[in-house]
Residue, then its C-alpha position, 0 to 999 in steps of 0.5 A: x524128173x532127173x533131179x535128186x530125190x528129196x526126203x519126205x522126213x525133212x525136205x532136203x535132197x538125198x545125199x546132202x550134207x548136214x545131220x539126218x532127221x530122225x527121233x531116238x524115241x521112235x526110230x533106230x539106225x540099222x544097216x540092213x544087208x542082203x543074205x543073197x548077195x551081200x548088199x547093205x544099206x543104212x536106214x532106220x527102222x521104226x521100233x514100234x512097227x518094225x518097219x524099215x526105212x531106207x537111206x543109202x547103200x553102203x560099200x565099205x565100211x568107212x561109209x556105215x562108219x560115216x553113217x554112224x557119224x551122221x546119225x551121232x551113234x558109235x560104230x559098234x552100237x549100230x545093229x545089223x539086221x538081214 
């Protein structure tokens, strides 16, 4: 009940370390921000469906570098979508 959440895609808790699990193929990362407020999150979105899958929200920029990290893409190439 109070512990973390796990990830359906991989069974891990949220916030582990480690690679996350996802296929180039079919997905891609994304940071998705808020045009009200501003608030980003990192996630992936299907390219096929176009649906949005969320990972964490992100405050400053050294954590979508981190994301970016994570995932094994450049900063640069990661697209921001609203």
């Amino acid at each position: 009940m109070f512990g973390r959440k796990k990830n359906p895609a991989d069974g891990k808790t949220a916030g582990g370390k480690g690679a996350l699990a996802w296929d180039p193929a079919i997905e891609e990362p994304v940071v998705k921000k808020s045009i009200c407020t501003g608030e980003a999150t990192v996630g992936f979105v299907n390219r096929a469906t176009g649906r949005y899958r969320d990972i964490r929200k992100v405050t400053t920029p050294t954590e979508i570098e981190f994301f970016c990290q994570e995932v094994g893409i450049k900063d640069g190439k990661i697209k921001t979508i609203y």
